[in-house]
N, C-alpha and C positions, 0 to 999 in steps of 0.2 A: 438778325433773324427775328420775324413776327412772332408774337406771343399765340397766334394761332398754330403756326410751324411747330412749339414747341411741343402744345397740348398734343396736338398731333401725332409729333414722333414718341409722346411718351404713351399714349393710348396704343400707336400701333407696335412699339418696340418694347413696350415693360407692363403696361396693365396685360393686354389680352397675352401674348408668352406666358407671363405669371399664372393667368386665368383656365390657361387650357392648360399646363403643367397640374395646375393644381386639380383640375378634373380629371386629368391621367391618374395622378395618384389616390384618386380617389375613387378610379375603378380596379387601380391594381390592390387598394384595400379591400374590395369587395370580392375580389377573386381569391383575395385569400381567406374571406372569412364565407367563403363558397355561400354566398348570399343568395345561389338556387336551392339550397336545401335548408337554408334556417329563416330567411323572412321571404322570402321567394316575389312571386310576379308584384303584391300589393307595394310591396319597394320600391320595384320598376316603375310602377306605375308612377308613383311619386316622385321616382328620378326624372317621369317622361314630364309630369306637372311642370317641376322646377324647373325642364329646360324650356316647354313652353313661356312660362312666366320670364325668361332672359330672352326668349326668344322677339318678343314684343319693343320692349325699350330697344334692342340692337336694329330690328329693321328699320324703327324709327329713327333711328339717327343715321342709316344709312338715306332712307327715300323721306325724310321730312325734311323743311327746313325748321332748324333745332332754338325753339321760340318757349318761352315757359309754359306754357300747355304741355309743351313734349317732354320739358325736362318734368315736368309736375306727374306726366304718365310714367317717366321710368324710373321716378321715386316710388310711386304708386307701385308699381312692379317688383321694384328690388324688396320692400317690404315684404310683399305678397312672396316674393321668392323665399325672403327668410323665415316668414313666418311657416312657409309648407317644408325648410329645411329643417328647424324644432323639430315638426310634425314628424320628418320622416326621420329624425336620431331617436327621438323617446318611440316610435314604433319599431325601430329596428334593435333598439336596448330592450326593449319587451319580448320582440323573438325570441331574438339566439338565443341558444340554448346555453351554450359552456362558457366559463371567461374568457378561455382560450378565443373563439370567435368576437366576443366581444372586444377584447383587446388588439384585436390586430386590426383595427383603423383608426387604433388612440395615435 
């Protein structure tokens, strides 16, 4: 088995699984800390950011071919995503109102 076969089967079987698990549960914390009535649309908004910012490295690695330019934009990107994820926990720790909300997406 190629070392490309490998990266492969672990990007398609164990990172993205992992990745979109870990977005489920990261909307099911928000449903329960009913995030339309305590940080409401500006959160959203910054969910929609963060998806665009993954959005960018991933079409690139589907439609480019994958040269350090491209790996250099999806580093650029992943940053960019983390840094607007801070952004969007210390604006959503500034909302809510009660611990109880706060805590249920520790």
């Amino acid at each position: 088995m190629e070392t490309d076969d490998i990266l492969r089967g672990m990007l398609m079987y164990f990172v993205l699984p992992l990745w979109l698990a870990a977005s489920f549960a990261d909307y099911l914390c928000h449903r329960a800390a009913h995030i339309e009535r305590t940080s409401g649309w500006k959160e959203s908004a910054l969910h929609l950011l963060q998806f665009a910012e993954m959005a960018v490295p991933v079409l690139a690695a589907l439609f480019l071919e994958i040269t350090s330019g491209v790996i250099l934009l999806m580093i650029v990107f992943l940053i960019l995503h983390e840094m607007t994820a801070i952004w969007d926990v210390r604006y959503a720790a500034a909302t809510r109102g009660s611990d109880a909300d706060r805590t249920a997406c520790s």
